[in-house]
C-alpha positions as CSV (number, residue, x, y, z in Angstrom):
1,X,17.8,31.5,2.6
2,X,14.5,30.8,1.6
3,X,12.4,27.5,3.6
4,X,9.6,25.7,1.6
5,X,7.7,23.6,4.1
6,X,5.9,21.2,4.5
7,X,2.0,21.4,2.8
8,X,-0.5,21.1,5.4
9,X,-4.2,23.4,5.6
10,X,-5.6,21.9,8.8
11,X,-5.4,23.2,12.1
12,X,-4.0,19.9,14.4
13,X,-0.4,19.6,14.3
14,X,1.7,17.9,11.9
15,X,3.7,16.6,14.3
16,X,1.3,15.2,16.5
17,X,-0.7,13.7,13.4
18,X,2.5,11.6,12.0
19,X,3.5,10.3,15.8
20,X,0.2,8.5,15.9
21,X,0.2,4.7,15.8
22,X,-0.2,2.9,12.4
23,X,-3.1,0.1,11.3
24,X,-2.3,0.3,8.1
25,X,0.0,1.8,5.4
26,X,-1.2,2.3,1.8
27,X,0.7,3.1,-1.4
28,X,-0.5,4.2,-5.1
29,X,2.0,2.5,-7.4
30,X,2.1,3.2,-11.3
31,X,3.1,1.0,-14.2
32,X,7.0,2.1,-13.1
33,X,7.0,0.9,-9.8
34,X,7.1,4.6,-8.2
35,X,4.2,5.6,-5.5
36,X,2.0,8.7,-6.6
37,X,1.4,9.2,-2.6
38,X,1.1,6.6,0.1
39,X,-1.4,7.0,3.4
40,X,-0.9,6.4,6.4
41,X,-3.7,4.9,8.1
42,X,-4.4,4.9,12.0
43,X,-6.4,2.9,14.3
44,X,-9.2,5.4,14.5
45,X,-10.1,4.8,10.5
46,X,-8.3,8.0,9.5
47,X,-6.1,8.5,6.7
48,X,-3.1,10.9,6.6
49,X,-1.8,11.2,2.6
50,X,1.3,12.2,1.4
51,X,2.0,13.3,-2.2
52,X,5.2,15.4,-3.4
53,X,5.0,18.8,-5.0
54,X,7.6,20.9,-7.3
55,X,8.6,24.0,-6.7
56,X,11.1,25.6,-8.4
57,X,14.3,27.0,-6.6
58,X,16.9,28.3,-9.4
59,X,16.5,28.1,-13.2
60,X,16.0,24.4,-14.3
61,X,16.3,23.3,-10.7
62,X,13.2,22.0,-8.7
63,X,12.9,19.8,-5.5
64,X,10.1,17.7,-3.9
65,X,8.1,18.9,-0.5
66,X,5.7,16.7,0.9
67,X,1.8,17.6,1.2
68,X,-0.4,16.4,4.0
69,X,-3.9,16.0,3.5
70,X,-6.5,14.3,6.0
71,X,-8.4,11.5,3.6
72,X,-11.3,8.9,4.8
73,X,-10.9,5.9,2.5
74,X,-8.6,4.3,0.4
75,X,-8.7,4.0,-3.6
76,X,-9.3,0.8,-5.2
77,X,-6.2,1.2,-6.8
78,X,-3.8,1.2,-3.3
79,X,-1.9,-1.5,-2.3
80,X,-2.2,-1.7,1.4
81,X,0.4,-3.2,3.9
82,X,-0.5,-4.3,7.1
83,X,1.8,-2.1,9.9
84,X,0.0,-3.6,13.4
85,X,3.0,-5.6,14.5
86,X,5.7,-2.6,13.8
87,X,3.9,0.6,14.3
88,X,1.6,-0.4,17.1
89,X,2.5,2.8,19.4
90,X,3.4,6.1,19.5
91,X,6.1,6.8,16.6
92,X,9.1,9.1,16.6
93,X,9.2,11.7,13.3
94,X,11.9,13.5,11.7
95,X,11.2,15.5,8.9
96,X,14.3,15.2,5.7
97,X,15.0,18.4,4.6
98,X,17.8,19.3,1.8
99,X,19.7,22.3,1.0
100,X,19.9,23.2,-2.7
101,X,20.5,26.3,-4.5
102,X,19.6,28.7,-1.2
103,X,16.2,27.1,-0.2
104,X,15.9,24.7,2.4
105,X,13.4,21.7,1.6
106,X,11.1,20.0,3.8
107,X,11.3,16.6,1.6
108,X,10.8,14.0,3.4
109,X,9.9,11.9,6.6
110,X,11.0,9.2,8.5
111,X,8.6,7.0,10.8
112,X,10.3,4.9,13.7
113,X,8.7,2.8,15.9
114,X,9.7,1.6,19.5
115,X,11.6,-1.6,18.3
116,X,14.0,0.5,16.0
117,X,11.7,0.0,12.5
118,X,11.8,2.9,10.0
119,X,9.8,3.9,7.3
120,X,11.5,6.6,5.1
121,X,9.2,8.1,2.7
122,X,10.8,11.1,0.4
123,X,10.8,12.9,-2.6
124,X,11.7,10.8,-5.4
125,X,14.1,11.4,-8.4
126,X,11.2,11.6,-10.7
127,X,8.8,14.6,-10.4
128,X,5.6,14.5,-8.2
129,X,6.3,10.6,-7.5
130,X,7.8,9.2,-3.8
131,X,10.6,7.2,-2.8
132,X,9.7,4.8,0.1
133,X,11.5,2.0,2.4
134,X,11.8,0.6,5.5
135,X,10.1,-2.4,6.3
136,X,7.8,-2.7,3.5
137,X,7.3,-5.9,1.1
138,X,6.0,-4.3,-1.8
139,X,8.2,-4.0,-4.6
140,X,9.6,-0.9,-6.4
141,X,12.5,1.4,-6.9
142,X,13.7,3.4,-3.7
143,X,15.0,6.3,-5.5
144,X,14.8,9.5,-3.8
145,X,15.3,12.8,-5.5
146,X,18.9,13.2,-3.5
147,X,21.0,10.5,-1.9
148,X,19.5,10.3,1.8
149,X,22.9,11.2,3.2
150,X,22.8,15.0,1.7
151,X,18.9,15.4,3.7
152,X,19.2,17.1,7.4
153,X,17.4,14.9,9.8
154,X,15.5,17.0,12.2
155,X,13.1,15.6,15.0
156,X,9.9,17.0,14.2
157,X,8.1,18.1,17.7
């Protein structure tokens, strides 16, 4: 079986990047109502962004894996949601991953807080875009690329 990961160049871990408490949570939304890549900003000013790339995994089959990158300020064009109340302290991550056509697919994570809250951000049904919910009140479509029942939830350590 082959594994596609998630994308992530720096040296600190994943893991212990996404646990960090959240300030803030920004989302890039186009003229459809799907987010290009949402951040997730922390109380020190940083930013953690998430996009989705394709890769292809049989003929005329592709699936999303989400790309970390370390950013420093937000576009004009993000929406940003306020996360203080929810997110205040350390979080607990598990990373989505789906099965299709012999590859397993890091595609996806979920963000819980100590009172239970849960953001899900995943691959959504349309290429390169993201699927996002939880306790959010910005509107668009939550469609991920696969129902969230077929994804493996696997605490991320």
């Amino acid at each position: 079986m082959n594994n596609l990961s998630f994308i992530w160049a720096e040296s600190a871990s994943l893991a212990t990047e996404l646990i960090k408490p959240l300030k803030h949570l920004s989302l890039d939304i186009d003229s459809h109502g799907k987010p290009g890549f949402v951040t997730l900003w922390r109380h020190d000013k940083t930013g953690l962004r998430i996009h989705s790339e394709m890769h292809d995994v049989a003929d005329r089959r592709e699936v999303g894996v989400l790309n970390f990158s370390f950013v420093s300020a937000p576009l004009e064009s993000e929406t940003i949601v306020d996360m203080r109340s929810m997110f205040d302290h350390e979080l607990t991550v598990f990373k989505l991953i789906i099965h299709e056509s012999g590859t397993s697919a890091e595609s996806g994570v979920i963000l819980k807080s100590a009172r239970g809250d849960e953001i899900v951000i995943v691959a959504a049904d349309f290429p390169y875009f993201l699927a996002v919910c939880g306790v959010l009140t910005v509107p668009h479509n939550f469609v991920p690329e696969y129902p969230l029942d077929l994804y493996q939830r696997v605490p991320m350590t």
